[in-house]
VMD Tcl script that draws the C-alpha trace (Angstrom):
set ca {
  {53.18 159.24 29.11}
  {52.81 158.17 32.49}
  {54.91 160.46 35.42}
  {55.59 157.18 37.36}
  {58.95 155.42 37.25}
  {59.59 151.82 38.18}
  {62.71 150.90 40.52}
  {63.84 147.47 40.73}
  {65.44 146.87 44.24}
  {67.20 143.84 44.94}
  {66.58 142.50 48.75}
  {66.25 140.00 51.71}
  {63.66 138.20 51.05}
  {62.97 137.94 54.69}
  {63.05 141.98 55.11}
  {60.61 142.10 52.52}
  {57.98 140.36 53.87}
  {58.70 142.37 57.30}
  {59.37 145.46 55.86}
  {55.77 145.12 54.08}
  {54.24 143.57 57.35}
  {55.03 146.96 59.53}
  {53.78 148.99 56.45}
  {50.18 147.25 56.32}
  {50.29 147.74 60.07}
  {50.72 151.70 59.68}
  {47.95 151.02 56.66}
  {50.10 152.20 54.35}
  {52.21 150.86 51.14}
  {55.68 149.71 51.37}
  {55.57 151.68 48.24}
  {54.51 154.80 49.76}
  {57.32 154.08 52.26}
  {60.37 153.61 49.69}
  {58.86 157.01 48.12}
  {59.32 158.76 50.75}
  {62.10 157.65 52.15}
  {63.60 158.47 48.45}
  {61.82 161.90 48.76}
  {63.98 162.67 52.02}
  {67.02 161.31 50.85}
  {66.90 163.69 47.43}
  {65.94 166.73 49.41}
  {68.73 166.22 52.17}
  {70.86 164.55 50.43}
  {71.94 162.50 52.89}
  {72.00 158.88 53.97}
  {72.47 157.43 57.43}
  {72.93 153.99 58.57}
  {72.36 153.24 62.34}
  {73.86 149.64 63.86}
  {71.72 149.25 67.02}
  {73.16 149.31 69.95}
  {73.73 145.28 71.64}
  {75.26 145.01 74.97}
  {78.25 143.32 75.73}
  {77.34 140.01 77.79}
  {78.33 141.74 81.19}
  {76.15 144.56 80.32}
  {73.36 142.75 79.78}
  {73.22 140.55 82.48}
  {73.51 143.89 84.70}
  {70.64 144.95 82.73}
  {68.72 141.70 82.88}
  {69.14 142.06 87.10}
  {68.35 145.79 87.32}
  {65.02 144.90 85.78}
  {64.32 142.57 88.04}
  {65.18 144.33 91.08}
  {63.24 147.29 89.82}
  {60.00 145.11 88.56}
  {60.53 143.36 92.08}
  {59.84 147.32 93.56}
  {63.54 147.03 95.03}
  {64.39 150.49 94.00}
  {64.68 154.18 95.30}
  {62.17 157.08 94.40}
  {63.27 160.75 94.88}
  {61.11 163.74 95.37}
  {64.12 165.82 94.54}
  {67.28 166.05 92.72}
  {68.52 167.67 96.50}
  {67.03 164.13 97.75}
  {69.16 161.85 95.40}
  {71.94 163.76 96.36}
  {71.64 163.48 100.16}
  {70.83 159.31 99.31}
  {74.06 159.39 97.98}
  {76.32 161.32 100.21}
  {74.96 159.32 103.08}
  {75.44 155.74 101.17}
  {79.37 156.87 99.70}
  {80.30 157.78 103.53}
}
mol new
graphics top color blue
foreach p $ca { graphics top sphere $p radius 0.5 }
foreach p [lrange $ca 0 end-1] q [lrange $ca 1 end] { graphics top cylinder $p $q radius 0.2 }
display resetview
């Protein structure tokens, strides 16, 4: 009698094919990834579901501009945390 169990799992077509994309890329199964995933989710018995984080459209235009300025070199480097500090006492006067 064989120790192996089969598990049918309904999903996404589309997150199939990814899922099992990333997993050749590692050079590993998408198997060997649902087994261990399983393996940590017996042994801490716990599950958690992350929503990534998408900023709000004013956010990410500030964030869109900020990279710009900072890949344009428009930014301020600090030797010190004492340094910052000064910077900013002298800019809030």
């Amino acid at each position: 009698m064989s120790k192996q169990a089969v598990i049918n799992l309904k999903t996404d077509s589309e997150l199939k094919v990814k899922a099992a994309q990333t997993a050749e890329k590692l050079g590993v199964s998408l198997s060997a990834v649902l087994n261990n995933e399983l393996r940590r989710f017996a042994t801490e018995q716990t599950v958690s579901f992350e929503i990534p984080e998408v900023p709000n459209t004013a956010t990410a235009k500030r964030l869109a501009q900020s990279q710009k300025e900072r890949d344009a070199g428009d930014y301020h480097r600090f030797d010190s945390n004492e340094a910052a500090l000064d910077y900013l006492a002298n800019v809030l006067k």
